[in-house]
N, C-alpha and C positions, 0 to 999 in steps of 0.2 A: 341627688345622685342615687342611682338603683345599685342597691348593694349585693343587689340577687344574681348581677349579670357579671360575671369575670370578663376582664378582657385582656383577648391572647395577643399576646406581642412576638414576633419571629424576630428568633436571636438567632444572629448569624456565628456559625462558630468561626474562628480564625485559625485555627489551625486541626489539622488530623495525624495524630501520630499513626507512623505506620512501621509494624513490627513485620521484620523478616525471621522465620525458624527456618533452618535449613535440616537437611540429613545428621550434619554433624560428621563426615568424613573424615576429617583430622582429631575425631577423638575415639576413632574405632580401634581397640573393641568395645568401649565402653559406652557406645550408643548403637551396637548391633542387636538386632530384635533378639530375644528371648521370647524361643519358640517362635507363635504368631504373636506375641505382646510386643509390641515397639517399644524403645528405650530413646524417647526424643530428647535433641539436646536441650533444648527449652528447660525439661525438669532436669537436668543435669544438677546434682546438689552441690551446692557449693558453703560450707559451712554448716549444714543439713538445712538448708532453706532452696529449693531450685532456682536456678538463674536466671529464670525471668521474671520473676519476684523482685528481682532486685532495679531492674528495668521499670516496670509495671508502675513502682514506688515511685522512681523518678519523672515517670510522665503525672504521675499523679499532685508529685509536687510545682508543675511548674503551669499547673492551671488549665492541662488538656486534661480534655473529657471524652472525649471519641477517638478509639484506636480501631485501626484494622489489621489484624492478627494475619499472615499468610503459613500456612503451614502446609508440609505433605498431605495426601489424601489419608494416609494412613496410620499417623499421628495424631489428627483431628479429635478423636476419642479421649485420648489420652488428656491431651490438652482444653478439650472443652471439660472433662469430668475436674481437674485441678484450678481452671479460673473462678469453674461457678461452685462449686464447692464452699461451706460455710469457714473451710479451716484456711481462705486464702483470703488473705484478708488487703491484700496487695491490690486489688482490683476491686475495692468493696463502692468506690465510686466512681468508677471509669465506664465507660459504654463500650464493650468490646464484640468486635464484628467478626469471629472466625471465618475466614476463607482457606478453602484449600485447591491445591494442584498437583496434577497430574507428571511428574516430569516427563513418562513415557509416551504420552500420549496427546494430553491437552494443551499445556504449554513446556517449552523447556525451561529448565530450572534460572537461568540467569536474571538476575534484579531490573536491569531493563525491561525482558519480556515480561516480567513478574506485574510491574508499574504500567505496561502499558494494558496489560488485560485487566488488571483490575482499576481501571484509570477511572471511568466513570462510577466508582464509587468514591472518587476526589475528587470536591468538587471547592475544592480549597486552598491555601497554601499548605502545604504540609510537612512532615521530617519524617524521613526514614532513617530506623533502628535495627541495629541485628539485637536477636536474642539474647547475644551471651556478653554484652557490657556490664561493665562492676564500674560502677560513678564513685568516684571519691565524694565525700561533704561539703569537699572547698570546691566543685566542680555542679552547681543547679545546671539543669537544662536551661533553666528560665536566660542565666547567661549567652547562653549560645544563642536563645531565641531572642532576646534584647540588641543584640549584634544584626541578628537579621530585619528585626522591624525597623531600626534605625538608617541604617544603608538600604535597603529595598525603599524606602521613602525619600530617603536625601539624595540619592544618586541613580536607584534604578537597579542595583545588582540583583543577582537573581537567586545566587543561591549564597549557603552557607556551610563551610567545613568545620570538623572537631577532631585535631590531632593533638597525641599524646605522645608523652617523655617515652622513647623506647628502655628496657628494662633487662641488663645484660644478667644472664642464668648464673646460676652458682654450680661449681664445678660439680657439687654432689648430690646436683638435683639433674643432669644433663648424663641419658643415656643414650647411644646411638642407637639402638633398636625400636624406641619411644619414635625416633626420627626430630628432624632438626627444626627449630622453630624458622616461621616466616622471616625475610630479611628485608629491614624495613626501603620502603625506596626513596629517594633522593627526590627532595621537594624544594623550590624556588620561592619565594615571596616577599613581599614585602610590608615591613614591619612598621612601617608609621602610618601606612591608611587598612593595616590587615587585612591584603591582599593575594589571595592566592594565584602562584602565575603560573607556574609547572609542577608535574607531576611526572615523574619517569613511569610510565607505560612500560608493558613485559616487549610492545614491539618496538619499544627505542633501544630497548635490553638488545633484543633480537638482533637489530639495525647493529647499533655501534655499543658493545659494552662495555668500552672500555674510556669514552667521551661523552660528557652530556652536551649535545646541541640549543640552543637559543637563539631567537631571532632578534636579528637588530631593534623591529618595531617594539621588544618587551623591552629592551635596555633604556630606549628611544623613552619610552614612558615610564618607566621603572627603572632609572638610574643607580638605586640603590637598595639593591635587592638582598637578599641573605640564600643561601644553596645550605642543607645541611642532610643528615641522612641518618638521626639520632630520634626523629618521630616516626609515631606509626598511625596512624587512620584507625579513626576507630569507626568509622562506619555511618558517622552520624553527620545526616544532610540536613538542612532545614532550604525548601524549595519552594519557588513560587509555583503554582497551580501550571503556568503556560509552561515550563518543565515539562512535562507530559504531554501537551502538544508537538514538543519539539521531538519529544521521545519516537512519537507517531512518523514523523516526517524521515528520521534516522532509524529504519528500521534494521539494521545489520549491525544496531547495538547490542550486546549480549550483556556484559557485565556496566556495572554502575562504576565499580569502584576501576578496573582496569582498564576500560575503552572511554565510558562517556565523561566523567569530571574530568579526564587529561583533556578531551577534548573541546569542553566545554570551555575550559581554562583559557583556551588559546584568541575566543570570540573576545575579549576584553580588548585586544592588542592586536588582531589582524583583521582590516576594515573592511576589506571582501565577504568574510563570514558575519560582518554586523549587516551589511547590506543586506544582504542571503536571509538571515535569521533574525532581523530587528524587527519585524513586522510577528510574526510567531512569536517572540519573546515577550513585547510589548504591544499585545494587543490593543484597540484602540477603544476607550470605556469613557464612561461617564465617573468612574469614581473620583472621587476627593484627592489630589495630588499636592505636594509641596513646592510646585516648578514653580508657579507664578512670584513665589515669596522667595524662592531661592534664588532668582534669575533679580530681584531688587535687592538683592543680602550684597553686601560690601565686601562680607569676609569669605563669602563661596566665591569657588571659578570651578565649574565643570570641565571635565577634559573637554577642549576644543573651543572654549571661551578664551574671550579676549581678557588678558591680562592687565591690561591697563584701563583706568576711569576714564580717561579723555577719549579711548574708540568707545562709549555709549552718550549720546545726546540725550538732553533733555528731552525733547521731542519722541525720542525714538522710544515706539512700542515696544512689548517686551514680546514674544513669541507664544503665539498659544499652544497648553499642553495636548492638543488635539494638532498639531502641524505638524507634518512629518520632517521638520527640520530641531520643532523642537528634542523631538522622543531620541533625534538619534545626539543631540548635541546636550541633553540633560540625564540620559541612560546611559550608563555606565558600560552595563553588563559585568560588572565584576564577580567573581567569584570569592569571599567573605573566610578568612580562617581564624577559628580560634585554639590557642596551641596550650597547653596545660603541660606544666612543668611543676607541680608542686603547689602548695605541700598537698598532701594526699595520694596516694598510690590507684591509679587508671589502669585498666588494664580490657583484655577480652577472653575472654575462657572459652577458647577455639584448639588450645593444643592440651597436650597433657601434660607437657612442662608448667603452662600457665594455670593450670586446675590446681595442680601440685603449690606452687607458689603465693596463691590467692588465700591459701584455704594457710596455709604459713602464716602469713599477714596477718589472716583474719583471728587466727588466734593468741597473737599476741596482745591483740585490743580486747580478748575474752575475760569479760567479768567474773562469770562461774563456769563453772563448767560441766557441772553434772545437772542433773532434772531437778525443776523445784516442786514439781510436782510428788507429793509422799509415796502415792503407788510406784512409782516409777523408779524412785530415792531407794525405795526397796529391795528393791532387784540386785542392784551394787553392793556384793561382799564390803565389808567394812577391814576387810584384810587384802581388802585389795588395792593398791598401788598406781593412782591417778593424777599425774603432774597438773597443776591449774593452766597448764598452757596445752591445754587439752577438752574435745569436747564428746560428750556422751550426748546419743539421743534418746527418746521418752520410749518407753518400754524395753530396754535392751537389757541385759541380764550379761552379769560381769561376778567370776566367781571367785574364791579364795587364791591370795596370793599371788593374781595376775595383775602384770604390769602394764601401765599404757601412759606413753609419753610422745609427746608433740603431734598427737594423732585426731581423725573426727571419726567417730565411731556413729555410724548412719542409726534410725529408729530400730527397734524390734528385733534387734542383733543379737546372739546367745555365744560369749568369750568363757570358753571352760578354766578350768583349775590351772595356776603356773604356766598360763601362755605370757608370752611378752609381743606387745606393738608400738612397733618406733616408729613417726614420721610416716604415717598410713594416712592413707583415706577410706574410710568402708561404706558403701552406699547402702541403704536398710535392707534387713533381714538376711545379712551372713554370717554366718557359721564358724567359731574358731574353736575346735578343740584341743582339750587339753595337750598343755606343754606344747603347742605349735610356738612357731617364732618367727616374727612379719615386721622386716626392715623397708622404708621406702616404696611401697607398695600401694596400689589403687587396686579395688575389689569393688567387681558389679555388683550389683542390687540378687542375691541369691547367692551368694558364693562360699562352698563348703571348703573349708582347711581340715585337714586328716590331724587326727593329735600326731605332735611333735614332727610334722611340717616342716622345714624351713625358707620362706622365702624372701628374695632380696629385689628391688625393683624390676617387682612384678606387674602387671596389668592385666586383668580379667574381662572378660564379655560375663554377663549376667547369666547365672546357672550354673558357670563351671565349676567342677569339686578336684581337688587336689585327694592324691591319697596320702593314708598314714605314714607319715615318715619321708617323703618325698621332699627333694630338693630341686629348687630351682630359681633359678637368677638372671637378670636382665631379660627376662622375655614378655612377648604380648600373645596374650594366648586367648584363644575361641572356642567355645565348645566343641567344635568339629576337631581339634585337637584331642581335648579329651577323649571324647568318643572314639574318634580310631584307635587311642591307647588302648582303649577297653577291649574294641573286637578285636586288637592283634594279641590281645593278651589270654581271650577265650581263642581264638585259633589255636594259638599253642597251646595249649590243655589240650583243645581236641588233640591233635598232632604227637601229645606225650598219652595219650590215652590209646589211639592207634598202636604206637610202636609198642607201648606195656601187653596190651593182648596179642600182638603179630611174635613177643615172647614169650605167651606163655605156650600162644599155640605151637 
């Protein structure tokens, strides 16, 4: 044997996680650029760790190695500077592929379009992820993908759903201003083969909103289904490759989650659409299948098999996996859900209710809570007043007599003398002068409080400054607020400067 000579072997990978970052529109202001610096929701901190960290972890633990990143064009920076970065340590062995798009120009922003332009960089089975999932411990990915390799081999389905326990607000976290969380919709399935069958679509909404329709053919085959409307979608698909084929074929799909899975759902149970789409789904290959051995199994019956021992002869051939009687009589096409109820708390950090609420959670399960780092240890007056169900970041500076309870105080943040923060969130590097007062509140990454402040569920855009002594409650504010404050406030001076010389003269 030559020991000189390596020899390379091609490893096929099985799967390619695929991350969607969106704008983050539903957590505006708190992902509106500052300045030209974008505030992507991706780094959205949650816990002072950003939220796709927390993503990134879980792909990492269920044995993918190859992700493709989709983000704005002008995001991209931001988020390529934070993966590759020595201090992220969340992606220290994943292989990640930033893409970005255009919404204005190159593609529209919808998950379909998204999947079909970047299709030939999948040349796999894959799972799409949104950015801003928070996995509980009792919830691996690898579950969800055990569900899918099992069923895509036994029967043929195609894809795989991940829905969660929906999660009713607590009355003193829920502001009208903030705007109302998403309402989850009304899902069908069935629970002894975890079967997803319906999905309410916004145009069944549209259609009839006040009855959910069903076709005979679902009941026909799903006699015993369950309807309920207490989960929510979190977003995560686990797809076979011809997925994007078919994606190609249905071009006036915009969204994933609102148009094409209702849709998909329906090819299980209406024979017209297997006919149509059995050939695209199940394309016709060489690979290694389980038909031959499941079509001799005693204890299998495919839909559309004969139930009884005595319709197969001895004699009788079994059907090859290349016939086109086999693929449509041993393919299923189902559509796969796995539903999470516990224990562990699931969520998506898409509103500002749910930011608010995560970051609650998370620190109740908080072991310390200040920096264990000594430079950083040092910053923090020793008279000052820090609940353990509370989290400081590394460099922040917290001064005499100031309090801080059930709160996360982001990195490199400077809280002066005798302020108090209740039930805050502060993302790094803002500003609390002395004797201010911060109930209930999220604050962007820059954000100056005037001493003795008062605010009450508040929400800031990154940069904005509060003045000394100012009050204000329940509102979501932008810098472009601010700032007009300011010019109307130099006009007037002009204006009392006018009238003071129009008396002297």
């Amino acid at each position: 044997m030559d020991l000189t000579v390596a020899s390379v072997e091609h490893i096929t990978r099985e799967f390619r996680a695929v991350v969607l970052s969106g704008f983050g529109n539903e957590l505006i202001p708190l992902t509106s650029d500052h300045g030209s610096e974008p505030c992507p929701k991706a780094l959205i901190p949650v816990a002072n760790k950003p939220v796709i960290d927390y993503v990134l972890t879980w792909i990492e633990g269920s044995g993918i190695k190859d992700v493709l990143l989709i983000c704005p064009t002008t995001h991209k920076a931001a988020i390529s500077h934070h993966i590759h970065s020595d201090l992220t340590a969340a992606s220290s062995s994943l292989r990640i592929d930033v893409q970005t798009y255009d919404e204005s120009t190159e593609t529209p922003g919808g998950t379909c379009a998204l999947l079909r332009h970047f299709s030939s960089r999948i040349t796999e089975d894959f799972v799409v992820l949104p950015c801003d999932f928070l996995p509980p411990s009792t919830l691996p990915l690898t579950s969800i993908l055990n569900k899918f390799r099992t069923e895509s081999i036994s029967d043929g389905s195609l894809a795989t759903t991940c829905w969660f326990a929906a999660h009713q607000q607590e009355k003193n976290t829920i502001v009208e201003e903030w705007g109302s969380p998403p309402a989850p919709s009304p899902i069908v399935w069935d629970e002894s083969t975890g079967t997803l069958l319906h999905i309410d679509s916004p145009d069944d909404l549209d259609w009839n909103s006040e009855e959910l329709e069903l076709r005979m053919s679902l009941l026909s085959h799903y006699p015993r289904t369950r309807l309920s409307t207490n989960f929510q979608d979190s977003h995560i698909y686990v797809c076979r490759r011809s997925i994007l084929d078919l994606l190609h074929e249905k071009q006036h799909f915009d969204s994933l989650r609102e148009e094409f899975m209702p849709w998909l759902c329906k090819i299980q149970y209406q024979r017209l659409k297997q006919e149509k789409y059995g050939r695209i789904l199940n394309p016709i290959t060489n690979a290694a299948t389980q038909t031959v051995a499941l079509n001799h199994s005693s204890l299998h019956f495919s839909k559309g098999s004969r139930a009884k021992a005595g319709d197969y002869t001895p004699d009788e051939e079994p059907p090859s996996p290349l016939d086109s009687d086999a693929i449509s009589e041993f393919s299923s096409l189902r559509v796969g859900i796995v539903i999470h109820q516990g224990p562990g708390y699931a969520t998506r950090v898409n509103t500002i209710q749910s930011l608010m609420e995560i970051n609650r959670r998370l620190l109740l399960d908080t072991t310390y809570s200040l920096p264990t780092d000594p430079k950083s240890r040092s910053l923090i007056d020793q008279k000052a007043q820090i609940s353990s169900d509370s989290m400081i970041g590394d460099f922040t500076q917290v001064s005499e007599r100031t309090t801080i309870k059930k709160s996360v105080v982001g990195k490199h943040c400077v809280i002066g003398k005798m302020a108090k923060i209740v039930g805050c969130v502060l993302f790094d590097h803002c500003v609390v002068e002395d004797g201010a007062k911060l109930d209930g509140c999220v604050l962007g990454k820059n954000t100056k409080v005037g001493s003795k402040a008062e605010l009450s569920r508040v929400v800031t855009q990154a940069g904005y400054e509060f003045s000394p002594g100012e009050t204000t409650k329940n509102e979501k504010l932008e810098v472009t607020d601010w700032t007009a404050e300011v010019d109307n406030s130099e006009e007037g001076s002009d204006d009392e400067s006018v009238d003071e010389n129009e008396d002297e003269e």
